[in-house]
C-alpha positions, 0 to 999 in steps of 0.5 A: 064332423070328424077328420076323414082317416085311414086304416090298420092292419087286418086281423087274422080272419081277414089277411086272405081278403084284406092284406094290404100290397106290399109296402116299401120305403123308408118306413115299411112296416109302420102301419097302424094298429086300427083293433082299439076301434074294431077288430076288423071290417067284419066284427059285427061290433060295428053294425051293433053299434049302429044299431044301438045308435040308431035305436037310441036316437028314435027312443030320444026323437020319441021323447023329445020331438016338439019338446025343446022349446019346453026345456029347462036349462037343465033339461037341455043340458041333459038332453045334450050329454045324453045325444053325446052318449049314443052318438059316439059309437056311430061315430067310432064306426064312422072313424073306422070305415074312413081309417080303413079306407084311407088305408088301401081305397083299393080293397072292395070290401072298404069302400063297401063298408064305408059307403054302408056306414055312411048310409047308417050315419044318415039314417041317424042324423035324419032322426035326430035333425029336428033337435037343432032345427027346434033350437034353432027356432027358439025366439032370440030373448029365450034363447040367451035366457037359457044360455045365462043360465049356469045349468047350461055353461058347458054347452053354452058355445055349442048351442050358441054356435048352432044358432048362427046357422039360423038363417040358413037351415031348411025344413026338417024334410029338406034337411034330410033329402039333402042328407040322404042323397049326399050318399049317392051325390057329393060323397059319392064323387068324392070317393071316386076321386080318392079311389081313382087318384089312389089307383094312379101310377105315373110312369117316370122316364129316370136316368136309369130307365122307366119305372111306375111310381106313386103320386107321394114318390114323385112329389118326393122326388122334387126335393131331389138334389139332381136337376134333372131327377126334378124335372123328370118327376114334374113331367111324370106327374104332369103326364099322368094327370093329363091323361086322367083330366077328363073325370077328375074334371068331371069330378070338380066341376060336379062337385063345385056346382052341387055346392053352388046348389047348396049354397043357393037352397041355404041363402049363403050370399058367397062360397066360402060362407059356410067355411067361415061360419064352420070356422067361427071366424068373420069374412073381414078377418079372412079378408085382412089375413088374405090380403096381409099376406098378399101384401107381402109376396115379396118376401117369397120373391126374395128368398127364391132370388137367394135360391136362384144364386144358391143353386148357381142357376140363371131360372128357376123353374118351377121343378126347383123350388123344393130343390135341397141347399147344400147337404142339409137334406139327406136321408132320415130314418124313421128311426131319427125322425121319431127321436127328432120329434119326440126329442124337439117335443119333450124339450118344451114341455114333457106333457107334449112328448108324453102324450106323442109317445104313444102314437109310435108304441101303441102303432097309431100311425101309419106311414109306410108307402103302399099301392092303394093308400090315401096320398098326402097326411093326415090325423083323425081325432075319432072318438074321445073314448079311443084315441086320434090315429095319424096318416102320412107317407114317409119317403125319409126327407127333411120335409117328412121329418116335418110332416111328422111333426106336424101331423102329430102336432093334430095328434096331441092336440085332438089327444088333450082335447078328448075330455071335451067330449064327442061335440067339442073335442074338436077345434075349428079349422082355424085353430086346428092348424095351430098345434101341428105348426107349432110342432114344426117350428119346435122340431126345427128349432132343436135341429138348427140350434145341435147343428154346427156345419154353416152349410147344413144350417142354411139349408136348414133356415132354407127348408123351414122357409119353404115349408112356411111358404107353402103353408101361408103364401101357397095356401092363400094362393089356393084359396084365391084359385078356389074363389076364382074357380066357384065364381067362374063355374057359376058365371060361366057353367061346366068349365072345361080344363084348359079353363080351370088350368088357366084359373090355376096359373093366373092364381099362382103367377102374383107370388112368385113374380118373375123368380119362378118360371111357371112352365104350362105343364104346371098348369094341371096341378090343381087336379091332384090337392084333395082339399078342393074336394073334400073341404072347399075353402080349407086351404086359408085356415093352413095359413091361419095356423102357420102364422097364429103359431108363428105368432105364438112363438114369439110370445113363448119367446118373450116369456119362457116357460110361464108360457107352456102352460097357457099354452098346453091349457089351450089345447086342451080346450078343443074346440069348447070355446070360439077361436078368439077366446081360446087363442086369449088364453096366451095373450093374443087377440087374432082380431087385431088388425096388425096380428098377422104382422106378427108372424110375417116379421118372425118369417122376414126375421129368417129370411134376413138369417138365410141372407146374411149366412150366404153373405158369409159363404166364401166366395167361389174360386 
């Protein structure tokens, strides 16, 4: 339901066991304060909270089982905020157990108290499963009646949204086996392959001799301006994901498999169904934004023939496309990062910089590196009574810088949407992505528009498409990579490596065309993207986002500040309406057929900006 998090640091009584390895980097020091969830993974608050849940939820089962089709508007409506009211502490406690753990999966005691608070969970949900299968149930006729009624408009999307599960909801009894096991089953692998892929070091042979180094500090290292330094942390991290092939494998072949199982027992007709319905989207429209951007590789083949030249190399391979231009990259202080977002976000409009400031004063954030913490970023919407926290692992590049604007981009977003409540604060993943974009493209805006050196500037425009490039083009790659890899497992049964490495490569190849040299180690870097198995089908929702905030942009664009309220209105709806009808408050309609034109000619505009600022380069002597 809620975005997986990560954890703060301990109380007093917990240093001794619980201290997190020393931290380093850039941002050492900036951990996240988790007490105004729980004052440790100790405080009993936490099974008191279960407990209260779960004692609420059979008093509700108690009063209510066999009774939902009797309701009245009114009555549904009360039943529904009276679900809302005792669910929330389960899930404040299941927000503090994934923060907790997200935050060093190396410590015992997280991972135990996850897995306890995972089991409590499902021990809730199986008494309270019979709601939405009663709902469910009730004949189409009075179903809509009940949901014209005004009693029932604030619900009226939530109960409307459950009743598009109809056809694929077991018996109560099947419901809650598949719950249970969950724990000892598909969860369970999924907390290995964090633990495992949080363990991992990777011996890097550098320069100056070999030393062990994080997957984040080698991913680091690719955007290195030293060729050599590039290509020695892709063979450090192709090293170490060879070695440990065989259970991640394992890992991904299981988990695709029990999905396979899943999607069988619910009359799923295709893998990513059960995505687009979480997502409130129709397969076609995924269709059309898949195959627009498709159409449309040329434009990366484009700009890494532009790199190519930028860099004075003959091949670029694929350790260079992350390569720095010029002296745009650097090293950022945490220090300017801040400034930099903050500033970017307050120049739109003071409500965003306000509603981000808390999350540095107030140590929501963690983002120092250390041993055992979760790779990547991320934000956690928890509770609407707390607030969301933010994860990332901050190295003091230009693409950090932008991750932090992205990541608090969810993080003002899930903020605003609090009011919404448990149920709805959240929006689809299709919009989630909308914010955290958004963000981006404002921090790079104010970075482009005080710079000065021509040189900077390009890399700059060089580094924004990147970042769009990763978030669309490679995310549709992704996506592709999924679907080949679902459809080959269930044709074909366990794949071993050399099978998926090739299912990976074949993915890959088409956008880049014959710009980017894809060497064979390249081929064993699907093990490590945690989207795989954690949210199979995430990945086009980045694209999504990417190109509705790109959309997006350009309607502020055209209509200045009369825009920022619509916009700010719709982040704050969370997830209380469908896709479709939130993004209609600014004035778009992503059921367009040429929506996603729009944002692929904002991207084509910067590309031609880059061409035409090295055309203006002089000429080397």
């Amino acid at each position: 339901m809620h975005k997986a998090a990560a954890p703060a640091d301990p109380t007093a009584a917990d240093a001794a066991a619980d201290a997190p390895a020393a931290a380093a980097g850039p941002a050492a020091g900036i951990r996240w304060d988790l007490s105004d969830l729980y004052a440790g993974p100790d405080d009993p608050n936490i099974e008191r909270d279960l407990d209260v849940a779960l004692a609420a939820a059979r008093g509700f089962a108690e009063r209510f089982r066999g009774r939902i089709a009797e309701l009245d508007a009114a009555g549904l409506a009360a039943a529904l905020d009276e679900l809302e009211r005792f669910e929330e502490p389960a899930h404040r406690a299941a927000a503090y157990a994934q923060l907790l753990f997200a935050g060093d999966t190396a410590a015992p005691r997280h991972g135990a108290l996850l897995q306890r608070v995972q089991e409590r969970g499902s021990e809730i949900r199986n008494v309270l499963v019979f709601f939405e299968l009663e709902w469910v149930a009730l004949a189409d006729a009075r179903a809509a009646a009940l949901l014209g009624d005004p009693a029932l408009a604030r619900r009226r999307h939530l109960l409307a949204t459950m009743r598009r599960y109809r056809p694929h909801l077991l018996s109560e009894p099947e419901e809650k086996l598949l719950e249970e096991t969950a724990n000892t089953g598909s969860r369970a692998f999924m907390r290995f392959f964090d633990e495992s892929l949080g363990a991992l070091r990777f011996r890097y042979d550098g320069p100056d001799g070999s030393v062990e180094k994080s997957e984040e500090e080698l991913l680091s290292l690719l955007y290195e301006p030293d060729r050599t330094v590039r290509r020695l942390a892709a063979d450090a991290l192709t090293r170490g994901l060879r070695e440990h092939a065989r259970p991640f494998t394992f890992v991904f072949n299981t988990l695709v498999q029990d999905k396979a199982i899943r999607d069988r027992l619910r009359h799923y007709p295709d893998p990513a169904t059960e995505r687009h319905l979480a997502n409130e989207i129709e397969p076609a429209t995924v269709a059309a934004l898949l195959e627009a951007c498709e159409a449309r590789y040329d434009l990366v083949q484009r700009y890494y023939r532009l790199k190519r030249r930028l860099l004075g190399v003959d091949e670029l391979f694929d350790y260079d496309r992350y390569a720095p231009i010029a002296a745009a990259e650097g090293r950022r202080t945490w220090e300017s990062a801040r400034r930099a977002v903050l500033d970017a976000y307050r120049d739109f409009a003071p409500a965003l910089a306000d509603a981000a400031t808390p999350f540095f004063e107030r140590r929501w954030i963690d983002a120092e590196l250390r041993p055992g913490k979760r790779s990547g970023a991320f934000s956690a919407s928890t509770v609407p009574s707390s607030h969301p926290y933010v994860l990332l692992n901050y190295t003091s590049n230009l693409r950090d810088v932008m991750t932090l604007a992205h990541e608090l981009g969810h993080g003002v977003h899930q903020f605003l949407a609090r009011p919404r409540g448990l149920f709805e604060q959240d929006t689809p993943l299709t919009t989630a992505e909308t914010a955290s974009v958004f963000g981006e493209i404002l921090v790079f805006r104010r970075l482009l528009r005080e710079e000065r050196d021509p040189a900077i500037r390009l890399g700059l425009l060089c580094g924004k498409l990147e970042d769009a490039f990763a978030t669309i083009f490679r995310q549709v790659v992704m996506t592709r990579f999924e679907e080949a890899l679902h459809a080959a497992r269930r044709r074909e049964g366990e794949l071993p490596t050399s099978r998926i490495n090739e299912l990976w490569m074949a993915a890959n190849r088409p956008m880049f065309g014959d710009t980017v040299q894809l060497r064979d180690e390249y081929a064993w870097w699907w093990l490590y993207v945690p989207h795989f198995v954690h949210s199979p089908f995430y990945c086009y929702a980045y694209a999504f986002g990417e190109l509705l905030a790109l959309a997006l942009v350009r309607r502020y664009d055209e209509e200045g500040a009369t825009f920022v309220p619509r916009y700010l209105d719709m982040l704050a709806a969370g997830g209380s309406e469908a896709p479709r009808d939130i993004v209609a408050r600014t004035g778009l309609d992503i059921a367009e057929p040429a929506f996603w034109s729009r944002g692929l000619s904002l991207l084509e505009e910067l590309l031609a900006e880059a061409e035409a600022a090295v055309a203006a380069l002089p000429s080397p002597s």
